[in-house]
Biopython code that builds the backbone (N, CA, C, O; Angstrom):
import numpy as np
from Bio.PDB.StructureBuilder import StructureBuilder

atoms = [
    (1, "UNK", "N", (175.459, 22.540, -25.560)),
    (1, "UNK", "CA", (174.887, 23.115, -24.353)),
    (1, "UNK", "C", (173.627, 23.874, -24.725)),
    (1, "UNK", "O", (173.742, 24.592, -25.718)),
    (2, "UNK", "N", (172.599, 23.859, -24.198)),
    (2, "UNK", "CA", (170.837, 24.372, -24.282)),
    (2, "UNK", "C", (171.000, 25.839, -23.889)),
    (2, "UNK", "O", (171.771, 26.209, -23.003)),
    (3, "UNK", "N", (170.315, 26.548, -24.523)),
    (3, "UNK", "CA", (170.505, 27.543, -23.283)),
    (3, "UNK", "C", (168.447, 28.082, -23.226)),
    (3, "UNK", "O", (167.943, 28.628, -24.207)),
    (4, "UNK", "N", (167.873, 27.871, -22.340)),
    (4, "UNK", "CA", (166.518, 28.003, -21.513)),
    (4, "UNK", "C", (165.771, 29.423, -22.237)),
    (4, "UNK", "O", (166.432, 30.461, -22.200)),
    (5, "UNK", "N", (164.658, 29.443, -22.764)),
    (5, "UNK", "CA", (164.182, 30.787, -23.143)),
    (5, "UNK", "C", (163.267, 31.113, -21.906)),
    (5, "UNK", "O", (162.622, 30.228, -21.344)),
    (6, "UNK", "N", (163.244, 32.451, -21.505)),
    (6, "UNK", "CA", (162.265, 32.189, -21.001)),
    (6, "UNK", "C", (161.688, 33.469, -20.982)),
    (6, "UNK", "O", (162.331, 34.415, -21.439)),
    (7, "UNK", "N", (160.282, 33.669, -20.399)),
    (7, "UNK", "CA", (159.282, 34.627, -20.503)),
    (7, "UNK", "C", (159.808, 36.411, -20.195)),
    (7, "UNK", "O", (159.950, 36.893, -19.072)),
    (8, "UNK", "N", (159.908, 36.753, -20.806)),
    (8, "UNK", "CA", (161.007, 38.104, -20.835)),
    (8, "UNK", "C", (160.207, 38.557, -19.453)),
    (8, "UNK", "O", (159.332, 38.057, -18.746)),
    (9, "UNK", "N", (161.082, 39.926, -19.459)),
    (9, "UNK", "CA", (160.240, 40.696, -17.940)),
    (9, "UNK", "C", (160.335, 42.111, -18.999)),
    (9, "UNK", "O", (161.454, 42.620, -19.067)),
    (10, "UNK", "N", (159.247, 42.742, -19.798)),
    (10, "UNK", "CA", (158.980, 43.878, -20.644)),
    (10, "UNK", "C", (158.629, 45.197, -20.061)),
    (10, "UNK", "O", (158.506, 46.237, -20.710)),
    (11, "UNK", "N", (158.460, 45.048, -18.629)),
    (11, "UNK", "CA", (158.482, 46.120, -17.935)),
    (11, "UNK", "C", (158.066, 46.068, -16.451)),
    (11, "UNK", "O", (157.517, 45.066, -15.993)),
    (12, "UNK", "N", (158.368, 47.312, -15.599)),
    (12, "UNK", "CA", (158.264, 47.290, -14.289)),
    (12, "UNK", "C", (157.367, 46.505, -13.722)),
    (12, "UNK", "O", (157.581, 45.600, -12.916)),
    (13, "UNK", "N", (156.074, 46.964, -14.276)),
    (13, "UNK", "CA", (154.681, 45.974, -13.807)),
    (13, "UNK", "C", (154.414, 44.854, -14.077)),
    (13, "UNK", "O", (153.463, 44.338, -13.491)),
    (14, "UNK", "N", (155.328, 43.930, -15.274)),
    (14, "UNK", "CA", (154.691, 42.819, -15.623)),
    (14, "UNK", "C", (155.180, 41.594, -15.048)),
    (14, "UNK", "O", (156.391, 41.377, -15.010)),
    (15, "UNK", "N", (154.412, 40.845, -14.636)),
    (15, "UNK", "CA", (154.680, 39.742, -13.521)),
    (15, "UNK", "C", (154.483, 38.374, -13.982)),
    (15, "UNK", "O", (154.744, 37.333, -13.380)),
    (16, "UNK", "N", (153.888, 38.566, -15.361)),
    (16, "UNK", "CA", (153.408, 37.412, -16.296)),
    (16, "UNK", "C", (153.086, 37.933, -17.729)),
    (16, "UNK", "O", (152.519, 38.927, -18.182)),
    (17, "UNK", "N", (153.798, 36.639, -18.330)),
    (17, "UNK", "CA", (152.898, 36.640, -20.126)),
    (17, "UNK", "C", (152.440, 35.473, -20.355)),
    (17, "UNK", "O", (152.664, 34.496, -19.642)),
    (18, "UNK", "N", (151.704, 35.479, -21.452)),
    (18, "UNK", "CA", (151.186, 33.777, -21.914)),
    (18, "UNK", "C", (151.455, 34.025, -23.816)),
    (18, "UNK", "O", (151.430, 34.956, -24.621)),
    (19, "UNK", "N", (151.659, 32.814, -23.811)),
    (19, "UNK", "CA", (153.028, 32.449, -25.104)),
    (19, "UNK", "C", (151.547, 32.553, -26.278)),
    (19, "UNK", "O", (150.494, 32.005, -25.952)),
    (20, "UNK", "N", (151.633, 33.081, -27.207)),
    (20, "UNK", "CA", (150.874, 33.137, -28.040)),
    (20, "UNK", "C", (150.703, 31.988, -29.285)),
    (20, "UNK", "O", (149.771, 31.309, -29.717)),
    (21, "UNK", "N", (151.992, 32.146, -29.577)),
    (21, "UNK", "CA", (152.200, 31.504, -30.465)),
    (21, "UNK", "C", (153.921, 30.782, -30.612)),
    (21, "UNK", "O", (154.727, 31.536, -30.067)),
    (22, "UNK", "N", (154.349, 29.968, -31.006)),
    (22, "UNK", "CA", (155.903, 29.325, -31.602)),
    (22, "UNK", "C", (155.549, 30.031, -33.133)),
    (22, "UNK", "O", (154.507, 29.948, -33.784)),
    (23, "UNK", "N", (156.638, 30.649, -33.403)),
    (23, "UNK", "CA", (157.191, 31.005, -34.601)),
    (23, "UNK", "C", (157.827, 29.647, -35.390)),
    (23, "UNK", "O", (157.439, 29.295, -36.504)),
    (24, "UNK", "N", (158.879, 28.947, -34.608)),
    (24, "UNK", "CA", (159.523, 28.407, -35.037)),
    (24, "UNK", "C", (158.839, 27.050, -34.472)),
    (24, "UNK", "O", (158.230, 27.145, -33.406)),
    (25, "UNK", "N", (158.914, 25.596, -35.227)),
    (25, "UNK", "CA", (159.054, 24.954, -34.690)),
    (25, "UNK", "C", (159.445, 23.833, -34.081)),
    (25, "UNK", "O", (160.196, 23.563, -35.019)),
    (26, "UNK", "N", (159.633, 22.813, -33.248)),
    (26, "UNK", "CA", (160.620, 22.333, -32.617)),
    (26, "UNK", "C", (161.745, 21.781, -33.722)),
    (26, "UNK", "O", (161.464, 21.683, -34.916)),
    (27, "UNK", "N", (162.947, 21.461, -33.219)),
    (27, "UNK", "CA", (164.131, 21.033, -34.437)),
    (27, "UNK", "C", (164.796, 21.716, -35.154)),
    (27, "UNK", "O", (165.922, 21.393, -35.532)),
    (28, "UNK", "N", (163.941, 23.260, -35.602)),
    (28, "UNK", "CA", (164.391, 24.487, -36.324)),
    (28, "UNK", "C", (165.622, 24.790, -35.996)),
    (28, "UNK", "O", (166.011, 24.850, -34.830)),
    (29, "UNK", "N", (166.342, 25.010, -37.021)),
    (29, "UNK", "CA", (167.370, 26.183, -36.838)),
    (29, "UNK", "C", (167.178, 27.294, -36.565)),
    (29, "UNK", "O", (166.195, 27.828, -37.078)),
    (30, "UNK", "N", (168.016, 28.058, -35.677)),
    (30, "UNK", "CA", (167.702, 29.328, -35.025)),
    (30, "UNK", "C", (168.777, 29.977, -35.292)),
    (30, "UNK", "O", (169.780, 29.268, -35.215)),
    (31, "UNK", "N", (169.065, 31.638, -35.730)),
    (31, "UNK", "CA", (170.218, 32.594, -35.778)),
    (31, "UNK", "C", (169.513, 33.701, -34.738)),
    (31, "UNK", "O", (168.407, 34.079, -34.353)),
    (32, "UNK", "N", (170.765, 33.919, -34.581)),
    (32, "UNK", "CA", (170.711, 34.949, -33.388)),
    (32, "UNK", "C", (169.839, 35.964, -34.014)),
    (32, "UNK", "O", (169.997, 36.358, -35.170)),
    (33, "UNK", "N", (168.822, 36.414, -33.135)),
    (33, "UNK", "CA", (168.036, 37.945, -33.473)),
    (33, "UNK", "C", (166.653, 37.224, -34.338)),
    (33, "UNK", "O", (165.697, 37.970, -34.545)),
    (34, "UNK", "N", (166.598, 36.148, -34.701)),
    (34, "UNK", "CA", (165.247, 35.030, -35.226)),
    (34, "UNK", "C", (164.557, 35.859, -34.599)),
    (34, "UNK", "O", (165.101, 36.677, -33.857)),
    (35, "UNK", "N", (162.830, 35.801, -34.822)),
    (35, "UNK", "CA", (161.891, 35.809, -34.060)),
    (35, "UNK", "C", (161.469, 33.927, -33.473)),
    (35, "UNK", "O", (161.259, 33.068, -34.329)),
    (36, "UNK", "N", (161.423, 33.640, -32.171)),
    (36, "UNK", "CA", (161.210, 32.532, -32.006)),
    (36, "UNK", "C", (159.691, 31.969, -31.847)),
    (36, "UNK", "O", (159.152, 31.035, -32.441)),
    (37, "UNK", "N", (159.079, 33.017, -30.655)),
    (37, "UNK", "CA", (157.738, 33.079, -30.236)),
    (37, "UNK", "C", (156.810, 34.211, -29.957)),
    (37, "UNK", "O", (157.411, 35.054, -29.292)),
    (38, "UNK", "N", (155.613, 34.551, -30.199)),
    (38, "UNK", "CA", (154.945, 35.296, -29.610)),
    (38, "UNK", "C", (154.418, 35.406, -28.067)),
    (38, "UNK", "O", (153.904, 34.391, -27.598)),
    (39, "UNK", "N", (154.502, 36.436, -27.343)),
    (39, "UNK", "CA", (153.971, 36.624, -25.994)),
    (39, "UNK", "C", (152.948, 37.889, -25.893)),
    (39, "UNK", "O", (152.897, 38.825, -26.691)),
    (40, "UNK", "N", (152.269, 37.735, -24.910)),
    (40, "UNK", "CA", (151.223, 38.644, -24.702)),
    (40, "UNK", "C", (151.206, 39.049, -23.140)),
    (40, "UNK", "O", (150.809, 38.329, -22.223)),
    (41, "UNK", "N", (151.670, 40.225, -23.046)),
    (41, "UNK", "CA", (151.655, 40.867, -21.925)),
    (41, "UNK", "C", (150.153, 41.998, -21.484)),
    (41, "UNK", "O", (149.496, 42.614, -22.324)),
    (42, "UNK", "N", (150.009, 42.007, -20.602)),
    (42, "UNK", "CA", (148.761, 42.933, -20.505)),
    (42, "UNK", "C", (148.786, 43.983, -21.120)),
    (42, "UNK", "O", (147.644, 44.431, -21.017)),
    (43, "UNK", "N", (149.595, 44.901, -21.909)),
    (43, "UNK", "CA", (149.847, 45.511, -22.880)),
    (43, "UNK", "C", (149.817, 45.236, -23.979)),
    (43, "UNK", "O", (149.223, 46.051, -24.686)),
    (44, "UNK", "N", (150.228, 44.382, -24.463)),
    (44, "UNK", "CA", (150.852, 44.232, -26.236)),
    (44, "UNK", "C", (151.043, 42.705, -26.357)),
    (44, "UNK", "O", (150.770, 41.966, -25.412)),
    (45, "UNK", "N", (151.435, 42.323, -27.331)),
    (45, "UNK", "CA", (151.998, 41.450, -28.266)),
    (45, "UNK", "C", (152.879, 41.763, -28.514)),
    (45, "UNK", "O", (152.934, 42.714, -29.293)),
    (46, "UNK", "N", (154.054, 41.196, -28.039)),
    (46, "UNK", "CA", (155.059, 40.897, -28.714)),
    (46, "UNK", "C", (156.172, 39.882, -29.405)),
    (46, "UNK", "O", (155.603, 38.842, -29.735)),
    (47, "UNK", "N", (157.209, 39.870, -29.639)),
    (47, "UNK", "CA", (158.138, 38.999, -30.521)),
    (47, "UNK", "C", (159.038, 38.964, -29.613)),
    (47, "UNK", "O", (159.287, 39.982, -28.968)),
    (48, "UNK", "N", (159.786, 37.629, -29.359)),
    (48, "UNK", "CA", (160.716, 37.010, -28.459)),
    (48, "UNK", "C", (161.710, 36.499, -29.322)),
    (48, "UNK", "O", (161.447, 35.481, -29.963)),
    (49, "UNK", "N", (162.811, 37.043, -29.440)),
    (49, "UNK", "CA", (163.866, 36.565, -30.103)),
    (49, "UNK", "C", (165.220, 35.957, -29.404)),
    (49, "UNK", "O", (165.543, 35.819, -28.224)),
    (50, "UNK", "N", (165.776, 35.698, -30.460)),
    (50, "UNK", "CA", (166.990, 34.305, -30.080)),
    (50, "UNK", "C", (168.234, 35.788, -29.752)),
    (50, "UNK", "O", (168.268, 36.943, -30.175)),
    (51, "UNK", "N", (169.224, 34.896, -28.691)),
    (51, "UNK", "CA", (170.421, 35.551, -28.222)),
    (51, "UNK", "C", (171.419, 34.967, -28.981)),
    (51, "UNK", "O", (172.456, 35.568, -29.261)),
    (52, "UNK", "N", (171.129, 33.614, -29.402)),
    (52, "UNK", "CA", (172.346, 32.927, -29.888)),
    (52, "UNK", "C", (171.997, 32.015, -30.747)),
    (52, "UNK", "O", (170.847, 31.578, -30.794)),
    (53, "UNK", "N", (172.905, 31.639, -31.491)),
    (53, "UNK", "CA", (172.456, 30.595, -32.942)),
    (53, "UNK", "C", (171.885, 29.032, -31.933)),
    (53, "UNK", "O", (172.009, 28.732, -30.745)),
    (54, "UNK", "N", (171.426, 28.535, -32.786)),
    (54, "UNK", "CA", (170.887, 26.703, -32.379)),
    (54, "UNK", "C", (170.279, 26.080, -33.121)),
    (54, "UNK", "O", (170.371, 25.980, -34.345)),
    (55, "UNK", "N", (169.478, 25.527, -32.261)),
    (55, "UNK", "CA", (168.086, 24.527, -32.974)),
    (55, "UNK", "C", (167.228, 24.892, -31.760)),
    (55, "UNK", "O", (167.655, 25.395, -30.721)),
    (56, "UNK", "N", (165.948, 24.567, -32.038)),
    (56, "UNK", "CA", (164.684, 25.087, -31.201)),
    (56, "UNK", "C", (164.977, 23.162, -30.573)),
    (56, "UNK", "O", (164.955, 22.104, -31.202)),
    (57, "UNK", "N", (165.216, 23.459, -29.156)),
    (57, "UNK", "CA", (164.813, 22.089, -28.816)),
    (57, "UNK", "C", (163.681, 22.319, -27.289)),
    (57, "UNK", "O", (163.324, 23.380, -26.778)),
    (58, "UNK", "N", (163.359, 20.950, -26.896)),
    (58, "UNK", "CA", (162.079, 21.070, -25.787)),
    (58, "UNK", "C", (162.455, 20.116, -24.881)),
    (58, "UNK", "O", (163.439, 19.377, -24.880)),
    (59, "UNK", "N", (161.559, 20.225, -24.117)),
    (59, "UNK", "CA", (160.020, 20.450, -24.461)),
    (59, "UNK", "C", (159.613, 21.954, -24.326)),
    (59, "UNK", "O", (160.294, 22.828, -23.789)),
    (60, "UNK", "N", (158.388, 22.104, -24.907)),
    (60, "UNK", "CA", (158.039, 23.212, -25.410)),
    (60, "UNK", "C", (156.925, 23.760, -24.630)),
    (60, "UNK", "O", (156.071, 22.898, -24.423)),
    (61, "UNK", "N", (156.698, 24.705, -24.216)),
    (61, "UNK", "CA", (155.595, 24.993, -23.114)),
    (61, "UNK", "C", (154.313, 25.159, -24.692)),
    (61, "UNK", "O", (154.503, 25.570, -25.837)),
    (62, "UNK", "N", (153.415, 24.767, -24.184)),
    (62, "UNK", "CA", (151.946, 24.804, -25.106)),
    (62, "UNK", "C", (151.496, 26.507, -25.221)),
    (62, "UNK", "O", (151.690, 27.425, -24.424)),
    (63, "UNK", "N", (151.031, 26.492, -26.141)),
    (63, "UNK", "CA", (150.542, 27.944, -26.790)),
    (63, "UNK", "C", (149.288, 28.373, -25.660)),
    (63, "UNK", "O", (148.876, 27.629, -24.771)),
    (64, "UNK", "N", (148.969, 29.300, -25.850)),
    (64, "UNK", "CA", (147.996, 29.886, -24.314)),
    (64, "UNK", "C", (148.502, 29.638, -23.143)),
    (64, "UNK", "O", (147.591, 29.855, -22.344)),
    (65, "UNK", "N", (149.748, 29.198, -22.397)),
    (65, "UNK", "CA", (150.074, 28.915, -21.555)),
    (65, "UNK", "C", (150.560, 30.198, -20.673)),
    (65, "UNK", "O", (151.514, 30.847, -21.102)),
    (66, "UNK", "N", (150.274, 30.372, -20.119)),
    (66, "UNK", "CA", (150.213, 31.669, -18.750)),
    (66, "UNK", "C", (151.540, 31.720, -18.193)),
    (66, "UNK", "O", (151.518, 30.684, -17.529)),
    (67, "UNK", "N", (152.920, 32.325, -17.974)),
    (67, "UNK", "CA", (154.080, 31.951, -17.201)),
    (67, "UNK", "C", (155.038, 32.848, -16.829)),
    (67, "UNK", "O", (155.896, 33.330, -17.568)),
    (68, "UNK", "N", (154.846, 33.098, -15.466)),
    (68, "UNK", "CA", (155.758, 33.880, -14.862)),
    (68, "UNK", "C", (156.725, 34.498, -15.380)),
    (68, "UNK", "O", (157.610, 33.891, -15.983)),
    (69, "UNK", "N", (156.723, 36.037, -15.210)),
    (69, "UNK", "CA", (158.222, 36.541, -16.479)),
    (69, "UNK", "C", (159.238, 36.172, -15.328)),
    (69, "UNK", "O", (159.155, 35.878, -14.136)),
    (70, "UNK", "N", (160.347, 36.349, -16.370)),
    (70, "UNK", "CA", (162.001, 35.828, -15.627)),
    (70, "UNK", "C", (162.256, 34.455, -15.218)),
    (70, "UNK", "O", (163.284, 34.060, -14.667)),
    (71, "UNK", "N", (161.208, 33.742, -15.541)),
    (71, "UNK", "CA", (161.341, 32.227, -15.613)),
    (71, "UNK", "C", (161.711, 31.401, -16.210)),
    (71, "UNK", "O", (161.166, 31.516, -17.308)),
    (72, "UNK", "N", (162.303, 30.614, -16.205)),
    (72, "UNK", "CA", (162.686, 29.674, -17.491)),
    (72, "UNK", "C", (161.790, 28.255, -17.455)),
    (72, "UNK", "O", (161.986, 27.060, -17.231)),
    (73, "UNK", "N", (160.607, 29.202, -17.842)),
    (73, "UNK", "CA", (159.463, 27.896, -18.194)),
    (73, "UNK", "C", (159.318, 28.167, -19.360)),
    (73, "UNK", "O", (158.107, 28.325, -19.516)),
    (74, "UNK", "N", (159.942, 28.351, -20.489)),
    (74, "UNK", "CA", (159.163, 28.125, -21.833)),
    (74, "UNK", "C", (159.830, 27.133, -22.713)),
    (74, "UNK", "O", (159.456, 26.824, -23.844)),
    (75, "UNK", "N", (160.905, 26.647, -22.046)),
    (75, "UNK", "CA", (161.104, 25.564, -22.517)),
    (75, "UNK", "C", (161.719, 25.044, -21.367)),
    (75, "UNK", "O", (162.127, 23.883, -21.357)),
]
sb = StructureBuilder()
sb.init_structure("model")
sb.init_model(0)
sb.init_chain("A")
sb.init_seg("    ")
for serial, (resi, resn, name, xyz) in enumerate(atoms, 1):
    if name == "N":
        sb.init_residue(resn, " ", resi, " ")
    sb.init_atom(name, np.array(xyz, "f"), 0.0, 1.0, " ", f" {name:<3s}", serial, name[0])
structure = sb.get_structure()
């Protein structure tokens, strides 16, 4: 069973991030607490980590990609 990453919600105001970077990439093994991807909120940069063990599977939203927080568009 997959389970969807998607664009965190990092605080009251933020309504969007765009994915900076994949840490990992596709096929990877993943442990819980990994760093997976970078995001960029109008604040900061930050690190998006895993809830649960896997493999990184996709499709994969593209790096610079702009996407609604609380969404499950990043993969």
């Amino acid at each position: 069973m997959s389970e969807p990453i998607t664009m965190p919600t990092l605080s009251d105001t933020m309504n969007s991030g765009r994915l900076v970077k994949w840490v990992l990439k596709l096929g990877d093994p993943i442990k819980k607490g990994d760093t997976i991807a970078e995001i960029e909120t109008d604040k900061a940069v930050m690190e998006v980590t895993a809830f649960h063990d896997g493999y990184l599977a996709g499709p994969l939203a593209l790096e610079g990609t702009e996407m609604p927080s609380g969404k499950s568009s990043v993969i």
